[in-house]
N, C-alpha and C positions, 0 to 999 in steps of 0.2 A: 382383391384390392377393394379397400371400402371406402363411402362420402366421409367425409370429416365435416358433419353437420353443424356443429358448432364454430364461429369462425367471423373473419370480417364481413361487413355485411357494404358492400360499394352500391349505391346508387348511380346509374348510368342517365342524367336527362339528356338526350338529345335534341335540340331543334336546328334545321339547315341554318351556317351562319348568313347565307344570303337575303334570305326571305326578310321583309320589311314587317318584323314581330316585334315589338317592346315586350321585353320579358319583367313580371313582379312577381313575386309572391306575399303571402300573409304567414302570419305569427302562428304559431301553436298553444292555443289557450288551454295554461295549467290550470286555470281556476277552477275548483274542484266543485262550483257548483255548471259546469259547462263539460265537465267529462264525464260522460260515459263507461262504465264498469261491467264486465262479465267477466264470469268466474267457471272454470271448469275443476275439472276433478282430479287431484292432486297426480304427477307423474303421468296424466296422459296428454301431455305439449299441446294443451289448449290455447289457442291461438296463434298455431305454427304459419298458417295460413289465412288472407283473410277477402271477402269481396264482398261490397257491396249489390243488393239485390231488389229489381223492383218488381215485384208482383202484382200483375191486373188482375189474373182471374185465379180462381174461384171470389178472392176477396181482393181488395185492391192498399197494397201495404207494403211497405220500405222494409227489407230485413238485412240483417251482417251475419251474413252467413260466416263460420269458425270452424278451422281444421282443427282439430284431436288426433295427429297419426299414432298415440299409441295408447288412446283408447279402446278400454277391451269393449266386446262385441257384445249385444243386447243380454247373451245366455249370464254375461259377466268368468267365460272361462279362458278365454284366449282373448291376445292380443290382436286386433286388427284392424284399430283406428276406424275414426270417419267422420262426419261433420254434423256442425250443429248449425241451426238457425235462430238468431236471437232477435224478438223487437226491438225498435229505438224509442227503447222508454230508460226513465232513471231506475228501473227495477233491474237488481242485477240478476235476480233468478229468471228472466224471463228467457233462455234458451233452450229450446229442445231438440233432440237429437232426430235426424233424418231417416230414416227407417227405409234400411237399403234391403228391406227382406224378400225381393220377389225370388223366384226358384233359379233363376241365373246367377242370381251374387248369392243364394246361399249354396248351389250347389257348383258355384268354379270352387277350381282346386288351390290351398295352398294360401287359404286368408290370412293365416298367422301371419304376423308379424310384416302384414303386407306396407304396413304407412301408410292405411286409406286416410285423405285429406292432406296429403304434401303439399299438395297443389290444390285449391279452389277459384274459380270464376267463374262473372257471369258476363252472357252475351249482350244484355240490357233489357231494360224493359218489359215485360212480356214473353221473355225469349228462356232461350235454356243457359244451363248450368254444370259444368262441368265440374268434377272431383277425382283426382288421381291417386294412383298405390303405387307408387316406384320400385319398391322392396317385394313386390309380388314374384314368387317362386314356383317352379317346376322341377321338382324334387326327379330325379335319375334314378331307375331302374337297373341298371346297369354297372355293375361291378368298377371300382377307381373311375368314376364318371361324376365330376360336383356338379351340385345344382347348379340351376340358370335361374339367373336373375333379370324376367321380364322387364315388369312392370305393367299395368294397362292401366286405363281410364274409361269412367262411367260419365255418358250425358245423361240427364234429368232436364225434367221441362221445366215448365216455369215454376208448378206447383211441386218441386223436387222431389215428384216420381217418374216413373219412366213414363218416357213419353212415348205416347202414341201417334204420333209422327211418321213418316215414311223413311227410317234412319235406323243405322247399327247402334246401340245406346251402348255397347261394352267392345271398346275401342282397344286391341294390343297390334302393334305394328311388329316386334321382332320375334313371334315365337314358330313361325311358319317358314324363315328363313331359310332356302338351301343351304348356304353354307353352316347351318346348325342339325339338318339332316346327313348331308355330307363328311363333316368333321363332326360328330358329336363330340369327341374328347377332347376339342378344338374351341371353348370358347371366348376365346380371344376377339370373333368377328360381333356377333349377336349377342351371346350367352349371358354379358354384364352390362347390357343396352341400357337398363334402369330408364323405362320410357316414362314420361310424368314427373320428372325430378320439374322440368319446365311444362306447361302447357298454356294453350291460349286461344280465343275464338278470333282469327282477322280480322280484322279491319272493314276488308271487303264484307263480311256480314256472309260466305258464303261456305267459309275454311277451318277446319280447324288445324293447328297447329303443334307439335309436340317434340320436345327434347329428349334424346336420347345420349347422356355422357357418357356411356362407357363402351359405347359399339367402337369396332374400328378400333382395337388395343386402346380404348380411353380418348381416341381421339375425336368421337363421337359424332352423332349425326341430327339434322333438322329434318323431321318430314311434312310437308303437307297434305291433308286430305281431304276431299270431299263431305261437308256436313252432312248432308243428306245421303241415303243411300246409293249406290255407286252406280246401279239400274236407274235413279233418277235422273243423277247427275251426267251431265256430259266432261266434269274434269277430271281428270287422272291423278291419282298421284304422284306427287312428286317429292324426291328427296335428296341430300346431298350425298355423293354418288354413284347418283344414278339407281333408281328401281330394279332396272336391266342388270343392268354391269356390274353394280357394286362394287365399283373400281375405287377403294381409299384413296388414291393419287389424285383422283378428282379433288379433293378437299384441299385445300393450301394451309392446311394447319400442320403442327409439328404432331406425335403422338401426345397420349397422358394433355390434351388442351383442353378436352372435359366440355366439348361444342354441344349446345342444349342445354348446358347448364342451368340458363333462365332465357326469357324467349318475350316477345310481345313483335306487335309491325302495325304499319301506318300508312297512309295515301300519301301521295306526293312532299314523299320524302327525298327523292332523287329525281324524281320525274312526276308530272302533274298528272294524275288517275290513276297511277302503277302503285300495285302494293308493294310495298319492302318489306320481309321480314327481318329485324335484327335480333341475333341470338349473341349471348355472354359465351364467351369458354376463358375463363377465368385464371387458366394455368395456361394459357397461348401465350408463345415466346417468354417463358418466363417471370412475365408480369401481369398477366393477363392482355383480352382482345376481344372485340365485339366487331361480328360479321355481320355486314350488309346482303343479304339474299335476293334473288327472285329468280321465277321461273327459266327455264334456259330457253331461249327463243329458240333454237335447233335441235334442242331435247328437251322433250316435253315431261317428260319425265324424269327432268332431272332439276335439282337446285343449284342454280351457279352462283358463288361469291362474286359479288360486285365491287363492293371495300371493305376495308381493317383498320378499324381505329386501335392504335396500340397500350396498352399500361403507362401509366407516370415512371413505374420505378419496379426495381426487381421484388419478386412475390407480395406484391399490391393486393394481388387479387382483382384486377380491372373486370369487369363484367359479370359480376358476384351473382349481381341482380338489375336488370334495365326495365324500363317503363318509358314509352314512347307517350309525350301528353300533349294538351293544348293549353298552355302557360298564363293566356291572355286574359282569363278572369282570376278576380280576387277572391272568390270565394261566398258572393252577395250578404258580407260585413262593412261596418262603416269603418273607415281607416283614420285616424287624425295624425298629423304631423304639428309637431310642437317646436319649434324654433325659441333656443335660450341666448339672451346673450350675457355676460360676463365683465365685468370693468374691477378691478383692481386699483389704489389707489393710497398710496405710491406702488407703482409699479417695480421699481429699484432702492436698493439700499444698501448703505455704506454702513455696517457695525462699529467700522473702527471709527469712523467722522462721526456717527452718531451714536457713539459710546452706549452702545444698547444694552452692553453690561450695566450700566448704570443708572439708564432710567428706561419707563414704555414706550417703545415703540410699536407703534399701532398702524392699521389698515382699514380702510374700508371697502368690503364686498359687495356690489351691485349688481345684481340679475335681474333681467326682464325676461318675458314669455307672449308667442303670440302663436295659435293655433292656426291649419287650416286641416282641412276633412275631403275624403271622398267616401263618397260624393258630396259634389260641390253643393246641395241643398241641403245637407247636413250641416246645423247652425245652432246648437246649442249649447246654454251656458254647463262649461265644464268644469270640476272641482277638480286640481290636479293635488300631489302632495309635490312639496320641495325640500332640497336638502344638500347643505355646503358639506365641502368637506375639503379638509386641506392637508399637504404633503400627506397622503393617502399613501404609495408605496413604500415609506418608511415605513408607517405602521405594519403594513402588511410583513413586510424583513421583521417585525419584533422589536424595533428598534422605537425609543423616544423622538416623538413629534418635535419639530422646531416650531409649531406654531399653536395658537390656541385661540378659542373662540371667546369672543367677551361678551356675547350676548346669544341669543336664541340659535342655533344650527339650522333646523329644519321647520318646517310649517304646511299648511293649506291652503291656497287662494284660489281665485274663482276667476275663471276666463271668460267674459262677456258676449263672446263669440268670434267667428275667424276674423282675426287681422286685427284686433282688438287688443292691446298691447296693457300688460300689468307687470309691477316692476316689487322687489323687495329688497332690503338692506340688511348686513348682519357689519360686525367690527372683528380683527382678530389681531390678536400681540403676537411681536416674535419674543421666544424664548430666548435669553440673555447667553447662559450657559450654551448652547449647540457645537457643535462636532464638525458638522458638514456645512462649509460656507463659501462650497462652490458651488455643488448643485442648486438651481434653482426650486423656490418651491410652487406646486401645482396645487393651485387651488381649483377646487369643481366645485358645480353644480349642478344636481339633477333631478329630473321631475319623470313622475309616473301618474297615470289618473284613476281618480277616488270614483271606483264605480261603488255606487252606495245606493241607484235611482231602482227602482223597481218597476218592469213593465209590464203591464196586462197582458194575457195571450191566452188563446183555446188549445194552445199545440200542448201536447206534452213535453214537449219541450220546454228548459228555461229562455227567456228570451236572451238573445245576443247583443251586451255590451260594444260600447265602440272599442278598437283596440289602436296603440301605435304602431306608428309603419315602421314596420324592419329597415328601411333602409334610411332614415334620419336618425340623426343620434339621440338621445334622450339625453346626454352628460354635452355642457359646455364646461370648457376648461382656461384658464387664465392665468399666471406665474409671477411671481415676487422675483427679480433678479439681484444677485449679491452682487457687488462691483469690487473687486480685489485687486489692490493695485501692484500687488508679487504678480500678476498675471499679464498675458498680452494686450494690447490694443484689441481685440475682438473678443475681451476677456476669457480667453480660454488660456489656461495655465499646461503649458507641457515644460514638464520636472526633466530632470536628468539625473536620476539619484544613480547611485554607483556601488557597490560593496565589494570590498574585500576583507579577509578572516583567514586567521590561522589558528591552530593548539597552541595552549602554553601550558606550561609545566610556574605553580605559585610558589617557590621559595617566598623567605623572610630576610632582609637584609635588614640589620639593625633595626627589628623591630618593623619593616614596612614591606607591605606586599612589592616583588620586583616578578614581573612576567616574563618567562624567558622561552622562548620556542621548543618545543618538543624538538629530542631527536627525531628524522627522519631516515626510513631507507627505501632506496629507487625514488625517492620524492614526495613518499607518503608517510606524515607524520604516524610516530609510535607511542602507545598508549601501553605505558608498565599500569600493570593492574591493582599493585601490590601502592602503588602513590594515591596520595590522597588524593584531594578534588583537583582537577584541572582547570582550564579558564577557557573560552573560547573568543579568542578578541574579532572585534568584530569596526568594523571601520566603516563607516555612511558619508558621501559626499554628495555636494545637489551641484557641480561646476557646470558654473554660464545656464543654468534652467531656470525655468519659471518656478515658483513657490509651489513646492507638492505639498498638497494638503492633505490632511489622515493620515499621514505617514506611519507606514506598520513596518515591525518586522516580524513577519510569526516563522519562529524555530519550531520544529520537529524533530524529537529526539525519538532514538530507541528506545526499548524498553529497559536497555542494560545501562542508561544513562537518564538521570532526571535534573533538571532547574535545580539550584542551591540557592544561589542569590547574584546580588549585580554590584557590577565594582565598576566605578567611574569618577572622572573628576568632576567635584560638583563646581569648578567654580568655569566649569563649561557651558556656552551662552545656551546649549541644545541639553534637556533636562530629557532622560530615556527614564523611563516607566516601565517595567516588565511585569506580567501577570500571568501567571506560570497555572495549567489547570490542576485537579484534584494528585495527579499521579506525579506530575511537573513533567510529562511530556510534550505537553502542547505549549507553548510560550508564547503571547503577544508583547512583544515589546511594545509604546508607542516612543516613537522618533521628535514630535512636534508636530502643531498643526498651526500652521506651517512648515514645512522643514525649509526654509527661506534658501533664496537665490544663493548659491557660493557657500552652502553651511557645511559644517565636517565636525561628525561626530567620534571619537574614540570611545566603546565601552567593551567590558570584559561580562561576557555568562560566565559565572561559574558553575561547572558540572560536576554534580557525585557518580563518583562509579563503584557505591557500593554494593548496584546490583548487576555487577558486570562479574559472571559465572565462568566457568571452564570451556564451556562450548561456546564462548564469545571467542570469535575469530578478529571480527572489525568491528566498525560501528559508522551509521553515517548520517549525517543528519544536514535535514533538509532546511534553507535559508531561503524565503520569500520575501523580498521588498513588497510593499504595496501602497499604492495610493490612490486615492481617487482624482487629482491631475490627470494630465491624457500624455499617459507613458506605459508601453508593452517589457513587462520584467519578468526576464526568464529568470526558475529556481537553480539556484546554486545547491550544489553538493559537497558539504565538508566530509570527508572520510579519512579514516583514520586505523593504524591497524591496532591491535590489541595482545598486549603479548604479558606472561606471568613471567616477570623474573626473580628468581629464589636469593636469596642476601644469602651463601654461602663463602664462610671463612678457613683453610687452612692454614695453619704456623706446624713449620717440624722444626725436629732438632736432633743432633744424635749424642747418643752418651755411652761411656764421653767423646767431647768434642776432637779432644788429641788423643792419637795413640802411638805408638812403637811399633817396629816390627826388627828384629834381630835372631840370634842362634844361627842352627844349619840348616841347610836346605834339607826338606827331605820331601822325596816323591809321595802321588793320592795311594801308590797303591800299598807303600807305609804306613801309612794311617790308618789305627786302628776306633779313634775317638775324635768329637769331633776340637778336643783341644790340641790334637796333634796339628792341626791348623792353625792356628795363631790367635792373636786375643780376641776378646769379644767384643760386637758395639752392639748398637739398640737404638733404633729410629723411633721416633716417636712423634707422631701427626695427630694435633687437637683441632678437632672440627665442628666449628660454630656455626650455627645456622639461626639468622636474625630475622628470618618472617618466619610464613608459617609452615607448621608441622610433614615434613615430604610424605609421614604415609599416608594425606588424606588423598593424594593426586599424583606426586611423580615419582621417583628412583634415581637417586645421583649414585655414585662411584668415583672413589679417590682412586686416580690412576698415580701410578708410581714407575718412575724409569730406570728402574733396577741396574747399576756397574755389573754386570756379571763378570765379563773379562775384560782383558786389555785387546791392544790393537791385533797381537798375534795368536787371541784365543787361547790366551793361558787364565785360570781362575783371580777374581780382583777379591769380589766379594760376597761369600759363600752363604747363602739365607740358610737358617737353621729351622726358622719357628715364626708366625704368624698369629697376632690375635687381639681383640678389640675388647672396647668397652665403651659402652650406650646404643647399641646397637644391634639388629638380630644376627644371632652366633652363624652368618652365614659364608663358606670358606674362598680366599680371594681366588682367584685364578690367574696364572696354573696355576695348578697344583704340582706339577711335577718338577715348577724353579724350586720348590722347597725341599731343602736335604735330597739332592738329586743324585748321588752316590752312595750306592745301599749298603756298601759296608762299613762306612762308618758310623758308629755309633754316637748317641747323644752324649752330652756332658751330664754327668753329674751334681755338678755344685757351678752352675752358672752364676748365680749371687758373690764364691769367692771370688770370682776370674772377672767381675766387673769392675771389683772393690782394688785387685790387683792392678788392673790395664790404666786404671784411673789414676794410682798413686806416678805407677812406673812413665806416664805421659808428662808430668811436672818435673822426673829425677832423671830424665834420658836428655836432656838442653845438654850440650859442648860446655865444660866448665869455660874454655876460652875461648867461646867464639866470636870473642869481639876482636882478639884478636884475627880472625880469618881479614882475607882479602876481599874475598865476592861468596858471598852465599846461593847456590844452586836451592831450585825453586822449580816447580811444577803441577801445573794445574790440570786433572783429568775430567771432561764433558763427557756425555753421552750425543755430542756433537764432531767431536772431532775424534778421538784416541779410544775410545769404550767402545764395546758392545755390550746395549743395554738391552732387557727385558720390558716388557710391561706389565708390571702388574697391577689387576686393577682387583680392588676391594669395594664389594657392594654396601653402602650405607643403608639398608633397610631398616625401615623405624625411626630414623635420627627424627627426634625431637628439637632437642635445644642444641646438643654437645656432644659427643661421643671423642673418642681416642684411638688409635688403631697403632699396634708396636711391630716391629720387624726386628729381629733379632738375627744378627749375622757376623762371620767371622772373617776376620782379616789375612786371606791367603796370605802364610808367613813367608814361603819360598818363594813366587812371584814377586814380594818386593824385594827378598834378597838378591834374585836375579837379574834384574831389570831395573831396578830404581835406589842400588844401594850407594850412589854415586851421588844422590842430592844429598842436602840438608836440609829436606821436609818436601812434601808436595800435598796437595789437596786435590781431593775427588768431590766434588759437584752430583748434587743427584737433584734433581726434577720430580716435585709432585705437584697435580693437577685436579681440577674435580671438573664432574661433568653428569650430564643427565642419561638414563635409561630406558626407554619404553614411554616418553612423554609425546603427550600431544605437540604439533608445531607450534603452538602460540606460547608452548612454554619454555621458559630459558632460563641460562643464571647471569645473574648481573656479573655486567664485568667490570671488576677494581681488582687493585694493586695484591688484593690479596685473595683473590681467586685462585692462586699456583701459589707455590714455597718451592726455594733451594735450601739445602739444604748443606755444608760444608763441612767436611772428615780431613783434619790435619795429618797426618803421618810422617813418624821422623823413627830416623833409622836410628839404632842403639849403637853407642862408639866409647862405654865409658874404657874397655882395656886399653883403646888402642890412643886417647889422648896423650898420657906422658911421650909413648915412644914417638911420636912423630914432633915431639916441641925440642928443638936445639939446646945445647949444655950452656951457654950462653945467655941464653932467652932466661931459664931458668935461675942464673946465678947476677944476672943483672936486672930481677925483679928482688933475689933476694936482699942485694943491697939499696935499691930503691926502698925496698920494707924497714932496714935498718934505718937509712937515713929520716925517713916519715917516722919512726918512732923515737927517732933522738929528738927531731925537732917537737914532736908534742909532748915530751918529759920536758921540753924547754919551756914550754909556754904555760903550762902547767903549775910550773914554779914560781912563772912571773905573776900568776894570776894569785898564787897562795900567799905571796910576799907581799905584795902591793896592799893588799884590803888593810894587813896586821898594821902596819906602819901609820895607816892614814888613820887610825882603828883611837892610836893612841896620842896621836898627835892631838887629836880631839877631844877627847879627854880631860889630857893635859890642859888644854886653853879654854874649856868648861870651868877646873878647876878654880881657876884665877878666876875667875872671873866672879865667881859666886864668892873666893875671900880676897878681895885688893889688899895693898900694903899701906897700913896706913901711916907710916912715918915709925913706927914701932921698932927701933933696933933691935931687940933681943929677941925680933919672929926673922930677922935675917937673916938667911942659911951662911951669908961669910961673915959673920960678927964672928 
């Protein structure tokens, strides 16, 4: 199991909440002429570690000392880390490396990769200096035995060689452990102790301190020890669970909590004179924890937990890293607090009362400044800079400012000193056009100071600037408020906007869009795929609410669905805007801004779906209201399913339509042909298909419900031959309805016997059948009287049209047995079409001409037997009927031929006179 060195980094400050401390802090000054730079050597984690160090003797000098754990080693061959010591001067080459070469650290075993400089600190002053290798290893001898992973730590005196002192300078607490001689293949107790990941010189000034996280299956351990040689000293150490015992149960942490993690301790932290140690375990209960330690009054030798502060939250990492301090100084810099104030004026504004569309409306911004400083002797005049800025957050959204500056934004003025108050003015317009005229707008103001002074100094150091205090604001802030009278008395506007939406399917009726609801089934609108655009009506109301302002509606469609365009009435008081993105999946409607108290809008989206594919099952799309009023609006989901329906057409018909059936009966097993069976017919089914082409996606099939027999299983109508055109030559099934009696054979000259049954169906009618009484009649289903077949014919390929023929013969003997009693009867036959092998979403539209019947007249042959059955009477009182009809039309005949001649001449005659009168003339007199 390894550190996962890389990670959150928690700062733990502790101070007792009791104690009577004011806690401050100071700023961290970026100015890059006040920071500090050192540079190490690329990939060896220069500055993993870091501690301040004062050296008296040999020379008397401030250094920062720098961990390097994976700096290689003087030879430059192997990796083994280790620290450097840099001056505090602005040269960033000024560190050099510590020279850990005495014959102890060069000849311990197992430098590689040890991480010298995990850990660096110093005791203070004068004093020594500690640097640890946590990754320090003791490579096994011993066959399937993994290495252990120590760790130790080296003291160094002040002048960071070993010191000559009365003290052990190379410190390892877990490699001498019994239970690591006892269980060597065991090391789950010691073996991954990783001591040094934490270390620390106490408080007391007489201990040193050390972490070990992975003892104790990772539950790990705090030891303490003796600085000084352990012959000198009179204290023992002590650790948690016991020295002795090594009892894990001792500890109150869970496993895997990673105790020593990070380490530091303090004087009366719990008690006034008593050292605390507090160590991180970072993975305790989950969140991390930071133990409170000391000595156990009853075991001296042992570290008992006192308290546990717990993690905020789960894997926080609480106790990453702690540092116990003294809070109470600022850091000997001068501090100044700047105090701004802010005036606005007008403060409030009415757009609509002050028609702001129409002319400027203007503001005036007034800011004053007054410093003070700690230390309170600190009283000089300061340049600070300044600078307005107004509706700030919009801009930051991307969005256009509603306000704007008419004169100067920012500047420089000079503070006279504390409590000394300077004031400045700018003006600014509201924008006429704005969007948002409910939020108010935030105007600020803020200052920083103009360090520009330059100060003499011996140090090498630059001198230190004043800075501001972290805990006064530098930004005062002040607000333009809109006053809306669609809003409340406390003018806050809560809308009640509302939607409902359905599919529609766009017919034209005389010329004008009419929206008519999609079918549905189970309650979920159905989307034919094969239809043009759709519409999605959509329905907005604001009943009994405040005026929602920005009124949005943003649509989100699939990908199988995009924006077309918007259909509404424009002579509606609420005007909808939509602005559909580059793909038209994203849609912003706007609604109104206002969308006013009681308003209700109708509009229709229209949607294309002409990238709605095969694998489109549904489609759903998402409906957000929005506004910026104060109303919570959950999204709606319109869904909808998606289904291909195919425009296919059958029409049959059979030919011909009437046939006969007469002669004798004769039995199948007489039958040598198949015309010893009776006349022929010929079905014939034309099949239109009015979208698109089935072989790019589905397979349909003409089913056909074939008469086979009658009710008692005698033959009706014997199928001869099957066979299509426009479509792949592929055979119906069964195959064995077809000529399913194998002796008989085919016809030969099918073409006569069609040309024959056709004539003999017009010359078989009862000369006298009007004379009958009641004419016998009967209709034969595949519902009631029939046993029928199915046969289904595969449409593969159909394109536009195909034709598909059945050719079959009319069992002669069945009808002379069984039906020679009527005066015709009709057989009924049943075609249907349907799909094969298609996905669910696809189907065939259902109309009136999805199925065909199909109707076969038959009528028995009776011309012998009319004379004999009509009475001698019957016959001899139609022929004088006949006599007397033709005497009377030789009468009328005559009258008609006589009449014309007579009037013919009469006319004539009276022409005649007329053209010569008499005009007294005797001798032109016919009786002279």
């Amino acid at each position: 199991m390894s550190i996962q060195w890389l990670g959150l980094l928690v700062d733990l400050w502790f101070l007792l909440s009791c104690l009577p401390f004011h806690i401050s802090a100071f700023n961290l000054d970026t100015d890059t002429k006040h920071v500090l730079r050192k540079n190490g050597d690329p990939g060896s984690l220069f500055g993993f570690s870091l501690a301040l160090h004062h050296q008296l003797n040999p020379l008397n000098k401030k250094l920062l000392l720098v961990g390097a754990p994976r700096a290689k080693s003087f030879t430059k061959i192997e990796v083994t880390g280790g620290i450097y010591q840099c001056e505090l001067t602005t040269d960033s080459k000024s560190c050099e490396r510590v020279k850990l070469d005495n014959d102890e650290f060069v000849k311990s075993k197992d430098v590689k990769d040890q991480w010298m400089g995990v850990r660096v600190t110093s005791q203070g002053p004068g004093q020594s200096v500690m640097t640890c290798a946590h990754r320090y290893q003791e490579w096994s001898t011993i066959p399937d035995t993994p290495n252990l992973v120590f760790g130790q730590c080296y003291i160094l005196g002040e002048d960071l060689h070993k010191s000559d002192a009365h003290r052990i300078w190379r410190r390892v607490i877990c490699d001498d452990r019994k239970h690591i001689k006892d269980k060597p293949k065991n090391p789950d107790w010691f073996g991954y102790c990783q001591q040094g990941h934490s270390a620390a010189f106490a408080k007391d000034n007489t201990s040193l301190l050390f972490g070990g996280p992975g003892a104790y299956q990772w539950k790990g351990i705090v030891r303490m020890e003796s600085l000084d040689n352990l012959e000198v000293s009179n204290e023992e150490p002590c650790e948690t669970g016991d020295v002795d015992r090594l009892d894990r149960d001792l500890i109150p942490l869970l496993n895997n909590s990673y105790l020593g993690f990070s380490i530091d301790s303090g004087m009366a932290l719990t008690k006034k004179g008593q050292l605390t140690i507090v160590s991180g375990a970072p993975r305790g209960g989950f969140s991390g924890e930071v133990a409170f330690l000391k000595r156990d009054p009853l075991a001296e030798r042992s570290l008992s937990v006192e308290n546990i502060l717990k993690g905020p939250g789960l894997a926080s990492s609480f106790g990453y890293d702690i540092a116990v301090v003294d809070l109470n100084a600022d850091g000997a810099r001068p501090v100044v607090n700047i105090r701004e104030d802010l005036r606005i004026t007008p403060s409030t504004i009415n757009m609509a009362a002050e028609h702001c569309d129409k002319h400027k409306c203007t503001f005036k911004a007034r800011a004053c400044f007054t410093y003070t400083a700690q230390p309170p002797s600190y009283n000089p005049r300061l340049t600070v800079n300044y600078a307005f800025e107004a509706d700030a957050e919009t801009r930051k959204q991307r969005r256009s400012s509603r306000m704007a500056f008419l004169f100067q934004s920012q500047g420089v003025l000079e503070l006279a000193g504390q409590g000394k108050e300077k004031c400045t003015e700018t003006q600014l317009k509201l924008l006429g056009d704005i969007k948002d005229r409910l939020h108010s707008i935030p105007i600020s103001v803020s200052v920083s100071l103009l360090n520009d002074s330059k100060t003499e100094s011996k140090s090498p150091l630059p001198a230190l600037t004043p800075i501001l205090s972290l805990y006064e604001q530098s930004t005062a802030t002040s607000e333009v408020i809109f006053i809306n009278k669609g809003c409340g008395s406390d003018n806050i506007c809560q809308s009640n906007l509302e939607l409902q939406y359905r599919f529609c399917s766009r017919p034209k009726l005389l010329g004008q869009d009419v929206f008519t609801p999609l079918p549905s089934e189970r309650g979920i609108p159905v989307i034919s795929a094969g239809d043009e655009d759709i519409a999605l009506e959509v329905n907005v109301t604001n009943r009994e609410g405040d005026d929602a302002h920005q009124s949005h509606l943003i649509i989100k469609l699939p990908d199988s669905l995009s924006f077309s365009s918007l259909y509404f009435n424009h002579i509606s008081e609420v005007l909808v805007k939509c602005n559909p993105n580059d793909n038209g999946t994203l849609t912003d409607c706007e609604l109104g801004n206002p969308f006013k108290r009681d308003a209700e809008v109708t509009f229709y989206v229209i949607l294309s779906t002409s990238r709605i594919s095969l694998s489109t099952t549904d489609v759903n799309v998402t409906l957000q209201l929005e506004t910026t009023s104060v109303q919570k609006i959950q999204a709606s989901e319109a869904k909808a399913k998606v289904v291909f329906e195919l425009h296919l057409q059958v029409f049959g018909l059979a030919r011909p339509s009437q046939v006969s059936f007469g002669g004798a009966v004769k039995g199948e097993s007489a039958m040598k042909s198949e015309d010893d069976i009776g006349t022929l017919v010929e079905y014939e089914f034309r099949i239109w298909n009015l979208g698109r082409p089935l072989k790019s996606f589905a397979n349909a099939s003409l089913n056909i419900y074939w008469p086979k027999e009658n009710a008692v299983g005698k033959w009706l109508l014997y199928l001869v031959q099957i066979h299509s055109e426009g479509i792949q030559n592929v055979p119906c099934s069964p195959l064995t309805e077809i000529s399913p009696v194998q002796h008989i054979k085919g016809s030969r000259d099918n073409s006569r016997k069609r040309r024959d049954a056709h004539q003999e169906a017009f010359s078989s009618e009862d000369g006298f059948s009007f004379l009958s009484k009641k004419r016998k009649y009967k209709t034969l289903t595949c519902s009631d009287e029939l046993k029928c077949v199915e046969i289904r014919c595969p449409l593969l390929g159909l394109d536009s049209t195909a034709v598909v023929f059945l050719q079959a013969r009319l069992w002669n003997s069945t009808f002379l047995e069984d039906y020679i009693s009527l005066n015709y009867l009709d057989i009924v036959l049943d075609a249907t079409l349907s799909l094969t092998d298609s996905a669910e979403n696809i189907g065939l539209r259902k109309t009136e001409k999805s199925g065909t019947q199909v109707r076969l007249t038959v009528f028995p042959e009776r011309k012998a037997a009319i004379w004999a059955k009509v009475a001698w009477w019957v016959i001899f009182l139609s022929v004088m009927v006949g006599l007397l009809l033709l005497a009377l039309l030789s009468f009328l005949l005559w009258k008609c031929i006589k009449y014309p001649v007579a009037k013919k001449y009469y006319v004539m005659q009276k022409n005649t006179e007329e053209r010569h009168p008499i005009r007294g003339d005797s001798s032109l007199d016919p009786t002279a």
